[in-house]
C-alpha positions in Angstrom: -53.1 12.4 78.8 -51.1 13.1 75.7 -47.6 11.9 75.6 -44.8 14.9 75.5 -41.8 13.8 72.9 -38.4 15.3 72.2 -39.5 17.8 69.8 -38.6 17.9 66.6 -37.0 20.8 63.6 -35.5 20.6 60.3 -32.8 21.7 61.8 -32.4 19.2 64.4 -29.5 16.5 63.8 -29.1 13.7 65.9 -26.4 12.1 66.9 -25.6 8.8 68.1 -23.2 6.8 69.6 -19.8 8.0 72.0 -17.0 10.7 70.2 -14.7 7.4 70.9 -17.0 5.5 68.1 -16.6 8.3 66.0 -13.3 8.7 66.4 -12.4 4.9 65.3 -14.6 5.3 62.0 -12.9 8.3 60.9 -9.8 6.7 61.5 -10.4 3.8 59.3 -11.4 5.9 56.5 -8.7 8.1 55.9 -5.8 5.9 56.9 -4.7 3.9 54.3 -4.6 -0.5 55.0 -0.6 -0.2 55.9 -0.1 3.2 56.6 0.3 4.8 60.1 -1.9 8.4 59.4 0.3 11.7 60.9 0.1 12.7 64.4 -1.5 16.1 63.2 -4.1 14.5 61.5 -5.1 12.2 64.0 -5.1 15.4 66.5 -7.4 17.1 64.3 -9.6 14.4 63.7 -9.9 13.9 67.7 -11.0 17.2 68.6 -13.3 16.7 65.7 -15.2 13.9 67.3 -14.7 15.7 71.1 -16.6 18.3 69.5 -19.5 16.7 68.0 -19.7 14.8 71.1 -20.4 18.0 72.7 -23.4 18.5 70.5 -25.2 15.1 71.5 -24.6 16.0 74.9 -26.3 20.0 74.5 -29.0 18.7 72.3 -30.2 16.3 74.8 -29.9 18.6 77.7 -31.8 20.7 75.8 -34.9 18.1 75.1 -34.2 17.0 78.7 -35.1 20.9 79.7 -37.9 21.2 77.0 -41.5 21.9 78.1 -44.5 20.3 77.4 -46.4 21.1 74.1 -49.3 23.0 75.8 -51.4 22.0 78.9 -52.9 18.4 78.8 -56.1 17.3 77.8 -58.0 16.4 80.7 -61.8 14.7 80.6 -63.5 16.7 83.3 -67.1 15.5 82.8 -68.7 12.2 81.1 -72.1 11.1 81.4 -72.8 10.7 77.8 -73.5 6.7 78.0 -74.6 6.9 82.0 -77.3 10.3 82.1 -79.3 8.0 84.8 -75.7 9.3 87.3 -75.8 13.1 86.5 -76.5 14.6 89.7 -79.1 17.1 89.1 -79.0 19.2 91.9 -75.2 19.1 92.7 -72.4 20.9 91.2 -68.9 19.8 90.5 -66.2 22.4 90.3 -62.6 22.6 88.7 -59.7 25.1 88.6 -57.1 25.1 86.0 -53.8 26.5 86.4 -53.5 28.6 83.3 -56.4 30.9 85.1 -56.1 31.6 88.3 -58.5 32.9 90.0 -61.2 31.4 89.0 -63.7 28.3 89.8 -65.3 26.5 86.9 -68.6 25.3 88.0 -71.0 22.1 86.4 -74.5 22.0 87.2 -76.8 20.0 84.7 -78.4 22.4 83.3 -75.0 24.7 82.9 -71.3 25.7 82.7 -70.2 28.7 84.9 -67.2 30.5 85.6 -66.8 32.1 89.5 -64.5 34.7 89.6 -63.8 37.3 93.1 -67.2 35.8 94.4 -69.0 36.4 90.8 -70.7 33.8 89.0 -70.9 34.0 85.1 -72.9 31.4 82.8 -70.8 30.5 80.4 -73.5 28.2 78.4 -75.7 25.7 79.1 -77.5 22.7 78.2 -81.0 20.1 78.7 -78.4 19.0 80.1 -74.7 19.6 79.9 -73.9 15.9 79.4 -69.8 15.9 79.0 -66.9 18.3 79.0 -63.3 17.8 78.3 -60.4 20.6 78.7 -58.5 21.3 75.3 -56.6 23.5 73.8 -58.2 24.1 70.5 -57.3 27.6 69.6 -53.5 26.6 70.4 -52.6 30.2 72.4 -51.6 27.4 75.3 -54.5 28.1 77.3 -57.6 25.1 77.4 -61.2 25.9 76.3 -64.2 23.9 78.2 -65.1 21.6 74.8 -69.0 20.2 75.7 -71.6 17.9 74.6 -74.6 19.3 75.2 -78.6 18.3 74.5 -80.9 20.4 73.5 -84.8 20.2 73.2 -87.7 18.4 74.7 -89.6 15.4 72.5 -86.9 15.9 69.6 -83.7 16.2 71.6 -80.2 16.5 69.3 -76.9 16.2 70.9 -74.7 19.2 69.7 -70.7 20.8 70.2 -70.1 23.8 72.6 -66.6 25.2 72.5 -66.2 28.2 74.9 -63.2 29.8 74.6 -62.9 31.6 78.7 -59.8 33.6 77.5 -61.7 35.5 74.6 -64.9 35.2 75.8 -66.5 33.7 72.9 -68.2 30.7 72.4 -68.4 28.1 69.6 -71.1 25.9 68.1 -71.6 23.0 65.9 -74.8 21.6 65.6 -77.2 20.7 63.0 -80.6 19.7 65.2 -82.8 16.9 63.2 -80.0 15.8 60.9 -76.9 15.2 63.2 -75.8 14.1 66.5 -72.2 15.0 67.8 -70.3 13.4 70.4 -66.4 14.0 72.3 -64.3 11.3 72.6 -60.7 10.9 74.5 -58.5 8.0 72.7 -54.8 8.1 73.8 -55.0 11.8 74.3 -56.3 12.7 71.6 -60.0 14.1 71.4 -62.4 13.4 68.7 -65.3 14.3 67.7 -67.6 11.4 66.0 -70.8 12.6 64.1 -74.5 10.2 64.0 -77.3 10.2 61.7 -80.3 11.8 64.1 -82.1 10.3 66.2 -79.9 7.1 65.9 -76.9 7.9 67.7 -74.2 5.8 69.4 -77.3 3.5 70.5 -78.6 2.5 66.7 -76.4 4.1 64.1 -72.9 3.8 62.6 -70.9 6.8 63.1 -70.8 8.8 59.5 -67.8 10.5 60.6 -65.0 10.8 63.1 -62.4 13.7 63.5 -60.4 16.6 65.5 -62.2 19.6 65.9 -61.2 22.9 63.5 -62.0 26.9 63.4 -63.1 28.1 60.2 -64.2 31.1 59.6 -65.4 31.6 63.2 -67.5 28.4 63.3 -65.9 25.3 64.4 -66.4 22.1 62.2 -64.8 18.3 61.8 -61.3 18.5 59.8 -61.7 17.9 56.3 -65.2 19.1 55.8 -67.1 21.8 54.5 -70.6 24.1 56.3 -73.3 21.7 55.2 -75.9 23.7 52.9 -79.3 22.1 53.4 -79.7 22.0 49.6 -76.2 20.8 48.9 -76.4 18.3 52.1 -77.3 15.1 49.4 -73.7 15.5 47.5 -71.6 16.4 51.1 -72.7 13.9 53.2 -69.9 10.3 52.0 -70.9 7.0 51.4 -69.0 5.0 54.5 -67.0 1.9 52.7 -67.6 -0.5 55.7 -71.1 -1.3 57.5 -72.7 1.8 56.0 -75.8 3.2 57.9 -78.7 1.6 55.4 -81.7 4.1 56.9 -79.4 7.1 56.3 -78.9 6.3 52.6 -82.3 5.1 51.4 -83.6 8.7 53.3 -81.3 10.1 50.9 -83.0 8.3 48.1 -86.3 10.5 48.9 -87.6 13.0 47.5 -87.5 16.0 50.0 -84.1 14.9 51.4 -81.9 17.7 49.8 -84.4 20.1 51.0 -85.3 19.7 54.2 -82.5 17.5 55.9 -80.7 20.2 57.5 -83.1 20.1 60.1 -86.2 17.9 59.5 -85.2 14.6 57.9 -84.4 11.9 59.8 -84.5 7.5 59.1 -84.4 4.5 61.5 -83.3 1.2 60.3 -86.9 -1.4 60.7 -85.0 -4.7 58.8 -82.2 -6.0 56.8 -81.6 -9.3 55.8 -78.1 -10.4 54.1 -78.0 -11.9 50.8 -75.1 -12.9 47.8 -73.3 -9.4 47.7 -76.1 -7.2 49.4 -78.2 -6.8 52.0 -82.2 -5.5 52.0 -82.8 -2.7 54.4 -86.2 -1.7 55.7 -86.2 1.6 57.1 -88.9 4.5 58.1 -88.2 7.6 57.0 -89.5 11.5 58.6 -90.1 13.6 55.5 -90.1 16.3 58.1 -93.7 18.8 56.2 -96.6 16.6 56.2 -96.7 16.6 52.7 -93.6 14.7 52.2 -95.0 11.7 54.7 -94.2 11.9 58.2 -93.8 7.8 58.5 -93.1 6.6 54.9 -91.3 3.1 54.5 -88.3 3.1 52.2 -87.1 -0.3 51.3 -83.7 -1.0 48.5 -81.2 -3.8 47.9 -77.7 -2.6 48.7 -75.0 -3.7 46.9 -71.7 -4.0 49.0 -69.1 -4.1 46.4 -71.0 -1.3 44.3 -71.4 1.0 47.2 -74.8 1.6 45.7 -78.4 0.5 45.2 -79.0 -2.2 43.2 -82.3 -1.9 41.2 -85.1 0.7 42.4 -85.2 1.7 45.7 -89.0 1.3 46.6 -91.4 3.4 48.8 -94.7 3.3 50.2 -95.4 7.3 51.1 -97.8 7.7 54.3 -97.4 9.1 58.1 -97.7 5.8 59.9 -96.2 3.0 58.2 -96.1 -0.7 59.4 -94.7 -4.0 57.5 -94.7 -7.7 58.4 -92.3 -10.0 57.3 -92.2 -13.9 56.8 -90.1 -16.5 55.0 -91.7 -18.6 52.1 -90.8 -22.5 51.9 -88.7 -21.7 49.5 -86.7 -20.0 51.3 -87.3 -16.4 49.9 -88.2 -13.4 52.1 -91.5 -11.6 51.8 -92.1 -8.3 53.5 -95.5 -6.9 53.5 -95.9 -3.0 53.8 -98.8 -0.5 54.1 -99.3 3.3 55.0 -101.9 5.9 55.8 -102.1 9.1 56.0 -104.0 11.5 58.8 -105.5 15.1 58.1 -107.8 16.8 60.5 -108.1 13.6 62.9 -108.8 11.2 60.2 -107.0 8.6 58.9 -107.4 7.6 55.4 -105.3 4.6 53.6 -102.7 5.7 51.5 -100.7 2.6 49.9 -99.5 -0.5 50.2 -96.9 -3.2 48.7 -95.7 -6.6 48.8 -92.3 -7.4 48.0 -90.0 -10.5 47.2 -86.3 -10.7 48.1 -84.5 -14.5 46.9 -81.0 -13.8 48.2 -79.9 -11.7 44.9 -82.9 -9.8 43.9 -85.5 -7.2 45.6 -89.1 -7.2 43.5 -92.3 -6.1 44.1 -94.9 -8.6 43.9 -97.8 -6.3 43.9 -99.0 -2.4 44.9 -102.5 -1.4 46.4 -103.6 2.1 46.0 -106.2 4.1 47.7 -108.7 4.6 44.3 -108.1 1.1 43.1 -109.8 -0.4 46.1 -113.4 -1.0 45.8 -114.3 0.5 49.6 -112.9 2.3 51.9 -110.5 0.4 54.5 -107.1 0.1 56.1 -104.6 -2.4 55.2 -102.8 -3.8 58.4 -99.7 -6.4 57.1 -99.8 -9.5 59.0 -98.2 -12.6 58.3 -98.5 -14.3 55.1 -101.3 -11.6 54.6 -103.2 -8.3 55.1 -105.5 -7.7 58.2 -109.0 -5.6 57.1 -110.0 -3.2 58.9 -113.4 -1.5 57.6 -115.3 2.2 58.7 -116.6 2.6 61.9 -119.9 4.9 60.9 -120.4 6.1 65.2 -116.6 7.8 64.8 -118.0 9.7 61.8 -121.2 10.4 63.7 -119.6 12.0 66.9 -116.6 13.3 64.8 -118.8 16.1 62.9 -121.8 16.7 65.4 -120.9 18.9 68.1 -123.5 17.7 69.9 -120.9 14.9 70.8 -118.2 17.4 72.0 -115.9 16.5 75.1 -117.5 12.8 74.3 -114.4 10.7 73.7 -114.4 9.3 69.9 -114.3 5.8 69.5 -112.1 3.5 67.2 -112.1 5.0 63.7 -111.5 1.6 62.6 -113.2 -2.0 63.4 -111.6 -5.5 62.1 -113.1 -7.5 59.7 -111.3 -9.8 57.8 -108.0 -11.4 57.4 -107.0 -11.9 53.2 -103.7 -13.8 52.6 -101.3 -13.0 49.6 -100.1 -15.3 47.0 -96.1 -15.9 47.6 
């Protein structure tokens, strides 16, 4: 709960100490160091210090007497780190003293309001995972501030605001790029943004904050509506333990296009070197097109804040890597790609990189014409696994006389080739 001070004014003035105190300092600087002062003067001074004793004594009866600074905050729902405790078919149920009258009802799946035996939804959610009582709008009256999920498969974590007294509701989300959670530290509720689909669980927060109304929408203090072509330049660089898989997605190629809702980046590896660390990461590109599994490896330099040398990728849909460190003590990561249209995978590309400690090269790059036949590249360590055609998949593939047959492997191993270190 928040903590309710004295408040204060610029035209407060506090005083301390007794009118006796007060009364000895003025007398010992206007009497002079032998001189007895007149008994007026000393009258006057008196009444002086009776007086301003007087004033300590009103202004703290008045700060005793002062109310609170608006109704509490008050958590009123939290299952955003325990969802295996929501209790999906019960309801939980709250009444708040600034409106009487009515019953504020949780059920997983929504927020309602029961008022003279009516019950309204006031939003809802897949599910309704937290909610804590605020007063955001300041009129002295709480709004029900909620995390909520949304979606089935890609699930984002998004802020509802609603607002009983007006009626209106408030949203911040941005599905596929962000996740949003409410936190309650010392009375005080913030909101702290993710990278999607990392959240709490994998990422770094990119941002924590209060909650403002702008323009009708309700964003974190300090920042702007992110544009999804813009989103590149808004989005800061954190100074300490920066999300890696977050900044080498912003190094692609699509990013400022589609990351208000389709980009996304999980972190695969980093290792720590003199000044930087390497960081592996898979990257969405959200169309096909753009590679929905491409690897995107850089060097990061921590006192730069930035890459150091090329950030590296190897474009596909299903990207793997392997990983292994030479005898000299240099780390070698392996990484290949496909890419799948109409139910067939084809290989794409494929790289093999060196990192000593201070530098990230690549050793070598296999492309799809340069190969002699067609196969897929599977890293393993200290080299590639083959894999060559399987001609019965093409057979059954484009005869119908094979349909509702189940397709075998596209793929068969054959061989294993190791890579020069």
């Amino acid at each position: 709960m928040t903590s309710h001070n004295m408040p204060r004014t610029p035209f407060s003035t506090p005083l301390s100490g007794s009118a006796r105190e007060t009364e000895l300092r003025l007398k010992n600087i206007f009497s002079g160091p032998k001189k007895r002062p007149p008994v007026l003067f000393l009258a006057l001074m008196f009444s002086l210090c009776v007086f301003c004793g007087n004033l300590v004594s009103c202004q703290m009866k008045e700060a005793d007497s002062a109310e609170p600074e608006g109704p509490p905050v008050e958590e009123w729902i939290n299952y955003l780190h325990n969802p295996e405790d929501i209790p999906w078919d019960d309801s939980i149920e709250t009444e708040l003293p600034e409106y009487p009258g009515v019953t504020f009802r949780w059920e997983a799946n929504q927020v309602s309001a029961v008022e003279d035996g009516r019950k309204r939804v006031l939003f809802t959610g897949m599910p309704v995972e937290s909610v804590v009582l605020w007063d955001l709008t300041g009129d002295g009256l709480r709004e029900l501030c909620a995390v909520t999920a949304y979606g089935s498969g890609m699930v984002d974590q998004r802020l509802v605001v609603y607002d009983y007294a007006a009626g209106e509701a408030y949203l911040l989300r941005n599905r596929g790029m962000f996740d949003y959670e409410l936190s309650l530290e010392d009375g005080q509720l913030q909101v702290i943004k993710y990278r999607y689909p990392a959240g709490s669980e994998m990422g770094q927060p990119l941002a924590v904050g209060r909650l403002a109304i702008q323009e009708g929408a309700i964003l974190l203090e300090g920042e702007t509506q992110y544009k999804a072509l813009r989103m590149a330049d808004e989005v800061p660089v954190l100074t300490d333990d920066p999300d890696l898989a977050f900044l080498l997605m912003r190094e692609h190629e699509s990013y400022p296009y589609e990351a208000d809702s389709r980009m996304y980046a999980y972190p695969l590896l980093t290792q720590e070197g003199e000044g930087c660390t390497l960081a592996l990461a898979k990257v969405a590109g959200g169309p096909h097109p753009a590679g929905l599994g491409n690897l995107m490896l850089g060097l990061w330099d921590t006192a730069a804040r930035d890459w150091r040398g090329p950030v590296y990728e190897v474009g596909g849909d299903d990207g793997l890597f392997s990983s292994w460190t030479a005898e000299d003590g240099s780390l070698h990561v392996l990484c290949a790609n496909t890419v799948t249209y109409q139910g067939e995978e084809s290989f794409c590309d494929a790289a093999h990189f060196r990192f000593d400690g201070r530098r990230l090269e690549e050793l070598k790059r296999w492309k799809a014409d340069s190969l002699e036949e067609n196969i897929k590249l599977v890293p393993a360590q200290g080299g590639m696994d083959i894999y060559v055609e399987n001609p019965q998949f093409f057979l059954q593939h484009y005869n119908p006389e094979y349909n509702g047959v189940p397709l075998p492997d596209q793929w068969v191993y054959d061989r294993f080739e190791p890579v020069s270190e």
